[in-house]
C-alpha positions in Angstrom: -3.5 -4.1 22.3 -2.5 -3.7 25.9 0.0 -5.0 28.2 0.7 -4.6 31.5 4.6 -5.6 32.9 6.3 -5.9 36.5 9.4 -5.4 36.8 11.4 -5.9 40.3 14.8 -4.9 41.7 16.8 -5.7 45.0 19.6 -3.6 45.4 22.8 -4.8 46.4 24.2 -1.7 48.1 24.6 -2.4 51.6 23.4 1.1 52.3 20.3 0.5 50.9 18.6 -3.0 51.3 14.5 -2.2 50.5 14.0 -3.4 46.8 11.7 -1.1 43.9 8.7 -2.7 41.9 8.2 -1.3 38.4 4.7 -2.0 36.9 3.9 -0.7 33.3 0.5 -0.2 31.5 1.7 -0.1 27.7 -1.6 0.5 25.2 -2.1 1.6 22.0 -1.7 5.5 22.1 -0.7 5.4 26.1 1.9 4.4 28.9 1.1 4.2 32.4 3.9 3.4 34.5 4.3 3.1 39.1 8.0 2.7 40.4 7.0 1.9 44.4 9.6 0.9 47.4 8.5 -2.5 48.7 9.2 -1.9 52.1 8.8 1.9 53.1 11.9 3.3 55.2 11.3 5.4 57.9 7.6 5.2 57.4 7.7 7.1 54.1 6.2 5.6 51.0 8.0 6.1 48.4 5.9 6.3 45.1 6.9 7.7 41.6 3.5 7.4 38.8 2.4 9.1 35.7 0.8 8.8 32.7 2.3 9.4 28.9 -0.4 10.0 26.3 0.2 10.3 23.0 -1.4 9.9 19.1 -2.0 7.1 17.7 0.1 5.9 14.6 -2.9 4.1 13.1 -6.2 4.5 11.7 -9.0 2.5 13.2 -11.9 1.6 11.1 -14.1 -1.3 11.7 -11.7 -2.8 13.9 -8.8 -3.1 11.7 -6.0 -0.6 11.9 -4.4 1.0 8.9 -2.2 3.7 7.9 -2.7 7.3 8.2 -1.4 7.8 5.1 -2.3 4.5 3.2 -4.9 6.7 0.8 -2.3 9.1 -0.1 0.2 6.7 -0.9 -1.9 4.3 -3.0 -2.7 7.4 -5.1 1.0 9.1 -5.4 2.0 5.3 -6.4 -0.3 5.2 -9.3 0.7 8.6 -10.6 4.6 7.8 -10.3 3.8 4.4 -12.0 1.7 6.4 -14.7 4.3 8.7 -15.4 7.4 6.3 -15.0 5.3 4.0 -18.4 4.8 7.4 -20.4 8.1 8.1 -20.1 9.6 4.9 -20.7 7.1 4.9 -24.0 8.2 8.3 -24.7 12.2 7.3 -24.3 12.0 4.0 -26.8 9.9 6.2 -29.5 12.7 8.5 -29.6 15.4 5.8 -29.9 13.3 3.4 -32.4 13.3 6.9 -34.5 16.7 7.2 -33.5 18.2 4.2 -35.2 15.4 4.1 -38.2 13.0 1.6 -37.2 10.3 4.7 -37.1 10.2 7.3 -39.4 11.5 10.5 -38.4 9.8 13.6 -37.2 7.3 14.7 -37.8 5.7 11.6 -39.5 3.1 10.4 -37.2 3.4 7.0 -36.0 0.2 6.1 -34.6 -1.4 4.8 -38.2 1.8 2.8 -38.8 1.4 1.3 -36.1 -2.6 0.5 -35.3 -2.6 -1.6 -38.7 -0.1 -4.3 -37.3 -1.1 -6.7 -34.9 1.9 -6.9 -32.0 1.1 -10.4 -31.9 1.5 -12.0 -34.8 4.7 -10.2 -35.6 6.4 -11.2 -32.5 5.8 -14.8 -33.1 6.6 -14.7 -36.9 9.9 -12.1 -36.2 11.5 -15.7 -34.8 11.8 -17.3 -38.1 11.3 -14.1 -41.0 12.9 -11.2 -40.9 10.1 -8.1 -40.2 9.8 -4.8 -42.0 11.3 -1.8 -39.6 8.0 -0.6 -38.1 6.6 -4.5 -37.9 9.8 -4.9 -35.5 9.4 -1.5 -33.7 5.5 -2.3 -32.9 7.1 -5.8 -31.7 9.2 -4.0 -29.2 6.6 -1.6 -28.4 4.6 -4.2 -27.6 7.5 -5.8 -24.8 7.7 -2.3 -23.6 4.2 -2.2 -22.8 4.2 -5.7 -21.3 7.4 -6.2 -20.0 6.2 -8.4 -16.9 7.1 -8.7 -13.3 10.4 -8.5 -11.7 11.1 -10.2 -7.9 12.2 -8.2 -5.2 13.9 -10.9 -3.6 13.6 -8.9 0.3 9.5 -8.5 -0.4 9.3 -11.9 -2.2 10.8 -13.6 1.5 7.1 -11.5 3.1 5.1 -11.8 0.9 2.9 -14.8 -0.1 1.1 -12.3 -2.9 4.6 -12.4 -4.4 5.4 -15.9 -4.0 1.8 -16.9 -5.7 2.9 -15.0 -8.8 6.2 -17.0 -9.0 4.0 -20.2 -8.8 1.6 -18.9 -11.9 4.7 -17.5 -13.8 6.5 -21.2 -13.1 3.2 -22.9 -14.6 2.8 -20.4 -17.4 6.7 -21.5 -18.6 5.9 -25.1 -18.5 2.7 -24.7 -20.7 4.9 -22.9 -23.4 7.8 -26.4 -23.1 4.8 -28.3 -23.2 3.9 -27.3 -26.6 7.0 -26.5 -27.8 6.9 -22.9 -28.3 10.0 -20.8 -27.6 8.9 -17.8 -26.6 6.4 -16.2 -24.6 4.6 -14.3 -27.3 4.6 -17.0 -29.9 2.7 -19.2 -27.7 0.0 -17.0 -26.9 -0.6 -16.2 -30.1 -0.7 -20.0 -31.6 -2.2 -21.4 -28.8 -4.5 -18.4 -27.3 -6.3 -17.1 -30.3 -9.0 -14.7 -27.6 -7.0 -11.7 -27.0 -9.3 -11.5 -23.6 -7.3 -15.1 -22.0 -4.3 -13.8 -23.0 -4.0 -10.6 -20.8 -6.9 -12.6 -18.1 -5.2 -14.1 -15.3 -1.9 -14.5 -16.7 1.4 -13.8 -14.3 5.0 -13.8 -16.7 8.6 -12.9 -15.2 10.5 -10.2 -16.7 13.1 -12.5 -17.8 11.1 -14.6 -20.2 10.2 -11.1 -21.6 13.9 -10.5 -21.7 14.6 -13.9 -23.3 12.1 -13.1 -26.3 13.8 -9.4 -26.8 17.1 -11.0 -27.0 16.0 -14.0 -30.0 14.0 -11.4 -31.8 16.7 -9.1 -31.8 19.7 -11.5 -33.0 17.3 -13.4 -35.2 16.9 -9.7 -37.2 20.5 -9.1 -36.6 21.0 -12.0 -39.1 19.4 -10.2 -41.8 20.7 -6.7 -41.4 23.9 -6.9 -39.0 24.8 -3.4 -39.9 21.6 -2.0 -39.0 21.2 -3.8 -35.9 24.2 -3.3 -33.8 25.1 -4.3 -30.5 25.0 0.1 -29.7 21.7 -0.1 -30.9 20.7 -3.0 -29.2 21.9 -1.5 -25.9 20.0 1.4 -26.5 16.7 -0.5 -27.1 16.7 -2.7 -24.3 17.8 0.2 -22.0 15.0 2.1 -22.7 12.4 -1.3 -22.1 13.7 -3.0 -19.5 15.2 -0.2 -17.6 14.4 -0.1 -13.6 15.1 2.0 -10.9 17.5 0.5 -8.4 15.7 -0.4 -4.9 17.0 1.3 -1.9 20.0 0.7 0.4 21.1 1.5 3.3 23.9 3.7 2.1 21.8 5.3 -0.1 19.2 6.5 2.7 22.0 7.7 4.8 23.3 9.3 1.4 19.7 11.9 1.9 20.9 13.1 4.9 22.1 16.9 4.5 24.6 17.9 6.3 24.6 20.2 9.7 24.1 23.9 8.9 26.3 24.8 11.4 28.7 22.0 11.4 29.0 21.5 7.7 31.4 18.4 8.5 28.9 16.8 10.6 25.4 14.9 9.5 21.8 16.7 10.6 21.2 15.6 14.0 17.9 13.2 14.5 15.2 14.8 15.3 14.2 12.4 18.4 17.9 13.2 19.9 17.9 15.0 22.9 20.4 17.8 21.5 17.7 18.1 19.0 15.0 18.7 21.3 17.0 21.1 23.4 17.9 23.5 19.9 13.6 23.5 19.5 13.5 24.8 23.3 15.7 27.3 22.9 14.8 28.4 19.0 11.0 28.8 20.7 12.4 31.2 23.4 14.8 33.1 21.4 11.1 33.1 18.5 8.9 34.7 21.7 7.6 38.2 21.4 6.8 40.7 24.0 3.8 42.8 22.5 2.8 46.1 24.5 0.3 47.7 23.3 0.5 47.9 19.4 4.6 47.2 19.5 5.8 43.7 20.0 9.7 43.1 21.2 12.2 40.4 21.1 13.3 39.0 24.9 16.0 40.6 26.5 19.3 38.5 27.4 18.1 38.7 30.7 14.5 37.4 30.2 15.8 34.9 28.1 17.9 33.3 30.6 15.6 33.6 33.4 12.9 31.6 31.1 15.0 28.9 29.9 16.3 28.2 33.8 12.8 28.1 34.5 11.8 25.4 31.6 14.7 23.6 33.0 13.3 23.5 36.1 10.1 22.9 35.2 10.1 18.7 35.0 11.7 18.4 38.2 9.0 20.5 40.0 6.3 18.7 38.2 7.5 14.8 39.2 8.0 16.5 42.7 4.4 17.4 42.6 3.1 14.0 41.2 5.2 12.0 43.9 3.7 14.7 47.0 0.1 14.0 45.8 0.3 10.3 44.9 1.9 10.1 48.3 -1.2 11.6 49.8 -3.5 9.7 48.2 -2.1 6.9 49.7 -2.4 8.0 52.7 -6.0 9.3 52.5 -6.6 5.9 50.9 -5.7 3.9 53.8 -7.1 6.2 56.7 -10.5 5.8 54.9 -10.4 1.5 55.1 -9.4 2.0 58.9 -11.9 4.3 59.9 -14.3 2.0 58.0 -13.6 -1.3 56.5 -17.6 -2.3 56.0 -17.0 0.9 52.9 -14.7 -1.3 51.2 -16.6 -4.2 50.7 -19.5 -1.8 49.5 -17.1 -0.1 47.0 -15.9 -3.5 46.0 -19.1 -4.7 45.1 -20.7 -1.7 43.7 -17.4 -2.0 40.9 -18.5 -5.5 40.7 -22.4 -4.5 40.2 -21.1 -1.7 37.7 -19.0 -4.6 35.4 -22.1 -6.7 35.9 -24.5 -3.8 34.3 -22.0 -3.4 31.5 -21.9 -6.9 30.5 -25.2 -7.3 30.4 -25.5 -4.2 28.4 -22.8 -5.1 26.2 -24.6 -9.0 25.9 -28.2 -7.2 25.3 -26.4 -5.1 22.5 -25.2 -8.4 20.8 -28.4 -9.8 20.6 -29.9 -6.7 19.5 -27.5 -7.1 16.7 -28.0 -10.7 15.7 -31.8 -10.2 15.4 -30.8 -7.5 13.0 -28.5 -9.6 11.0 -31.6 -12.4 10.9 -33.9 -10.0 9.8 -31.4 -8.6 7.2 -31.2 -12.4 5.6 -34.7 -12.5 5.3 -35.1 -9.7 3.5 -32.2 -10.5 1.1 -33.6 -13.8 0.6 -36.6 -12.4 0.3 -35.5 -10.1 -2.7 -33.4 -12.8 -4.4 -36.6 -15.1 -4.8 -38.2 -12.2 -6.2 -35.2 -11.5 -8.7 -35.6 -15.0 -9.3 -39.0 -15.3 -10.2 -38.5 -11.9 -12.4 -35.9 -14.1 -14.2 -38.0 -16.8 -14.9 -40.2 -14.9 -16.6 -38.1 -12.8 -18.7 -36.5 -15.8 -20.0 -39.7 -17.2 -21.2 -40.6 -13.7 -22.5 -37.0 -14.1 -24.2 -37.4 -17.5 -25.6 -40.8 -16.2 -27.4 -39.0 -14.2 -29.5 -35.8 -15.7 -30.1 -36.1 -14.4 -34.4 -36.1 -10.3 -32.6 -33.1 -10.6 -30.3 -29.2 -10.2 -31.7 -27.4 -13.0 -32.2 -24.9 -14.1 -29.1 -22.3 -14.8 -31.7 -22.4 -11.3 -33.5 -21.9 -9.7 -29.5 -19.0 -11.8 -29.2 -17.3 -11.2 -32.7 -17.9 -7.1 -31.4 -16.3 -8.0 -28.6 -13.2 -9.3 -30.0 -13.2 -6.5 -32.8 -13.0 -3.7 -29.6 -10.3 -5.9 -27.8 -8.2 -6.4 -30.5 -8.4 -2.5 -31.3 -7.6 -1.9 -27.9 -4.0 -4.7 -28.3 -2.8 -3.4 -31.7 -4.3 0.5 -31.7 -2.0 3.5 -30.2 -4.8 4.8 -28.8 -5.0 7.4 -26.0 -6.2 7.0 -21.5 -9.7 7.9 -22.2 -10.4 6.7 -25.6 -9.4 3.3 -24.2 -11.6 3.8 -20.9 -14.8 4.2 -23.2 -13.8 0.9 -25.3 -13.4 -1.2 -21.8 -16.8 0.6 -20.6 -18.6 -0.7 -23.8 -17.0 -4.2 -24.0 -18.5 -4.3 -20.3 -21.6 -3.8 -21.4 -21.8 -6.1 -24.7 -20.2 -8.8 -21.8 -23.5 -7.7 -19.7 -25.8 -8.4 -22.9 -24.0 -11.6 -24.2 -24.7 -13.5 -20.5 -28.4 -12.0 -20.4 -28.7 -13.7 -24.0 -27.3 -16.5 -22.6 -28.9 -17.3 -19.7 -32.5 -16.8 -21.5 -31.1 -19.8 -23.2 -29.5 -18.2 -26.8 -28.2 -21.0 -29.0 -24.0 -20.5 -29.6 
């Protein structure tokens, strides 16, 4: 997006009574900016231009802009999220063995574990007292689905944030409504398909907290030298621990300190001390090679090179202002000499913006007609896939005796989901269960459709 600006001045030194105009040309990866005198003095026209070009900080792609580094970032976020879980896993094992809810090492835990459903043993653990590894694969279980926590600062920009809030608000009302106390005994009483349970369902870690805390002082009851307040420290430590966000004293915190001035912070790299140490660290980094032997600058070549970078800018605004100035000049002795040439230059830019509209306009409808004939064909197809269907689900309702029965898909279904709840099972193992429930999903709505009986 670009904008152009004016800005005007009128000094109020008596010496010096003609006023300046600023005008800047501010885009997306460029700024143009003119500082002209008003009124010339002494016939000289004083003008001062240039242009700054420099990178974009975005990514363009289909006319929305993104950033540079948005892929990178996605990915490190899922592999810090990844590894942030297994440890956290890793960390309550260790303390579950720790205080003898798990066997020790090297007793495997996995086949303890796979037989008990996490479900049912959180809902029951609120009014029985639960055998050690029922109530470790209880609290495995909260570790796993511990729920969402607000940051308060994101939650104020973002409406994803706030609609999560909204679902988490209606999901604790449902549970009041039927007069469930926690969050796990109400989805198990009340949401026997362990697909709706995980599907579209938003909690708050607190709620999650709230059930740790009755399970754990409704076990404490039975055993209160067992489960001590040490222990249940420990435990919900190693569940609900999170790291803390960011501050500002903790960013300033990262910044070394001056290898030079070890009292002093690093200086910013867009400070102008900065930028004068990289000058002179590339001069004093220069080589002199002769030949096949290379040399460092003498004192004396140094110093003469770094007066002449230093004079460098000055020389090159100099030389802008001379042949802006002449421009000018050349400019206006052209529309003396011949004023009919600039109305013809005026209106062959006109006739050029003309030709590009129309260009631009014959390139839209080019595209439209595209678009049209794009629909047709889709529609096209989709009364073909239609008529396709038709057919196969007269073919299917001919043989309804040779097809599998809708209900036996969905009791598979339900067997591979509820391995996949109450299993320890590993990353890739799980991927192939979801891949196959996908496609017994895929069969069960072909059934369907062909019109199956439930």
């Amino acid at each position: 997006m670009e904008t152009n600006s004016l800005f005007r001045s009128q000094s109020t030194n008596s010496q010096t009574t003609s006023g300046w105009a600023l005008g800047l040309d501010v885009g997306s990866n460029s700024i143009g900016w003119m500082l002209v005198r008003e009124q010339p003095v002494d016939g000289e026209v004083n003008v001062i231009g240039g242009v700054r070009v420099f990178p974009a900080g975005t990514a363009t792609e289909k006319a929305t802009e993104k950033s540079k580094t948005e892929e990178r970032r996605v990915a490190r976020g899922m592999r810090r999220q990844h590894d942030r879980r297994s440890r956290r896993k890793r960390r309550l094992t260790y303390v579950l063995r720790e205080i003898g809810l798990l066997p020790p090492q090297p007793v495997p835990i996995e086949p303890i574990l796979q037989a008990i459903d996490p479900w049912e043993v959180r809902a029951r653990g609120l009014d029985e007292p639960l055998k050690p590894e029922e109530f470790a694969r209880a609290l495995i279980h909260l570790n796993q689905r511990r729920g969402y926590r607000s940051n308060r600062r994101a939650d104020a920009k973002k409406s994803e944030s706030a609609s999560i809030r909204e679902k988490a608000v209606k999901l604790r009302e449902e549970i009041h409504e039927h007069g469930c106390r926690t969050l796990g005994e109400y989805l198990y009483k009340h949401v026997p398909s362990i697909r709706e349970r995980r599907r579209g369902r938003f909690f708050l870690r607190e709620m999650v907290e709230e059930e740790f805390k009755q399970l754990w002082n409704r076990q404490a009851q039975e055993d209160p030298q067992h489960f001590t307040d040490a222990a249940k420290e420990k435990v919900k430590e190693a569940i609900f621990y999170q790291r803390p966000f960011l501050k500002r004293e903790r960013l300033e915190a990262r910044v070394g300190r001056c290898e030079f001035e070890p009292s002093e912070k690093r200086c910013r790299v867009a400070h102008r001390l900065a930028q004068r140490f990289r000058i002179l660290q590339e001069v004093n980094n220069l080589r002199v090679i002769i030949g096949y032997t290379e040399r460092a600058l003498t004192p004396e070549e140094r110093k003469a090179l770094q007066a002449q970078l230093d004079e460098l800018q000055p020389k090159i605004r100099e030389l802008k202002q001379k042949l802006n100035q002449l421009n000018d000049q050349k400019e206006k002795a052209f529309e003396q000499r011949n004023p009919v040439g600039k109305e013809i230059s005026k209106l062959i830019h006109e006739l050029k913006q003309l030709k590009q509209d129309r260009d631009q306009l014959t390139e839209e409808v080019k595209k439209l007609k595209d678009n049209r004939t794009g629909l047709n064909e889709i529609i096209k197809k989709k009364i073909e896939e239609a008529k396709k269907l038709n057919e196969a689900r007269k073919k299917s309702a001919e043989k309804v005796g040779m097809r599998e029965s809708p209900s036996q898909i969905k009791r598979l279904m339900d067997k591979l989901e509820m391995k996949i709840e109450t299993e320890a099972i590993s990353f890739e193992k799980e991927k192939a269960l979801m891949k196959e429930i996908k496609e017994l999903k895929k069969k069960y709505d072909e059934l369907k459709q062909a019109g199956s009986v439930w």
